[in-house]
C-alpha positions in Angstrom: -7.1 -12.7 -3.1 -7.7 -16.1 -1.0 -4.4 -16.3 0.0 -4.5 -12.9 1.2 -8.1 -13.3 3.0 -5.8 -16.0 4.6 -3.3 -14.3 5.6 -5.0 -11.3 6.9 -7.5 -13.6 9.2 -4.3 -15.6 10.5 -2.7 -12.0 11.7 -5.8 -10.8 13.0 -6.2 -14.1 14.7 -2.8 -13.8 16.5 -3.3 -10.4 17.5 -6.6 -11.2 19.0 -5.6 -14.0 21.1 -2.0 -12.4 22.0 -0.1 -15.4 20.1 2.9 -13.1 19.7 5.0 -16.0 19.0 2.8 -16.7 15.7 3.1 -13.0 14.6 6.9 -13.7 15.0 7.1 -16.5 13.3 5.3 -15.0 10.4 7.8 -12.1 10.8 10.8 -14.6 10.6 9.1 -16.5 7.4 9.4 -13.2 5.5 12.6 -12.5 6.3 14.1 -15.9 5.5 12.4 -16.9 2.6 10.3 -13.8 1.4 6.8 -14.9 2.3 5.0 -14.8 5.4 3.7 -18.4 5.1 7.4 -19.9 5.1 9.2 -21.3 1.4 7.3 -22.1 -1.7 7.6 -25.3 -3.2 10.3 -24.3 -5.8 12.3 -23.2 -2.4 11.8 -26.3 -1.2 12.4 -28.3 -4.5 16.2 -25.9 -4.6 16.6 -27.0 -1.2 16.7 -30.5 -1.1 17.3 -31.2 -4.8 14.4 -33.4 -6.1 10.4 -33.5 -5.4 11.2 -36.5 -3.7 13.0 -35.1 -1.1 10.6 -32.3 -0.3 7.7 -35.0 0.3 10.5 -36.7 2.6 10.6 -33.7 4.5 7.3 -32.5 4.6 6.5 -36.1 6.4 9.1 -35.9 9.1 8.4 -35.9 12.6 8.9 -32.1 14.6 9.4 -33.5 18.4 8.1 -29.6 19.4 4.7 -29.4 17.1 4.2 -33.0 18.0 4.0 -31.5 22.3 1.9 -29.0 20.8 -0.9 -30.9 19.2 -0.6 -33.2 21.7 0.9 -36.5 19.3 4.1 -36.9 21.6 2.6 -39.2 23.8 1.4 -41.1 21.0 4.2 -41.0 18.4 7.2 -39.9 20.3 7.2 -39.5 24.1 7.0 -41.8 26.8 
């Protein structure tokens, strides 16, 4: 019930503000791996082969969330 709440207020919150790229990407989560909030862990775990490697993962560095939360002039840019 939660996770729908969630996902209900997340939609609602991209609709509001116009964030058509979030709707998208919530669109594209479903369609790849069957969930609107991207891959469960078992996905993840199939993936990359051990829970090791999904903790790896899940701590690597995206060079384009990074300009959007305003870390790559802290961690990566210039």
């Amino acid at each position: 019930m939660k996770v729908n709440q969630r996902n209900e207020g997340r939609i609602n919150n991209y609709l509001k503000s116009g964030n058509h790229n979030g709707l998208e990407s919530m669109k594209r989560n479903l369609e790849e791996y069957g969930n609107p909030n991207g891959p469960t862990p078992n996905q993840l775990f199939e993936k990359y082969g051990s829970w090791e490697d999904v903790i790896y993962a899940s701590t690597r560095s995206n060079p384009g969330m990074d300009v959007l939360t305003g870390l790559y002039d802290i961690y990566g840019g210039d």
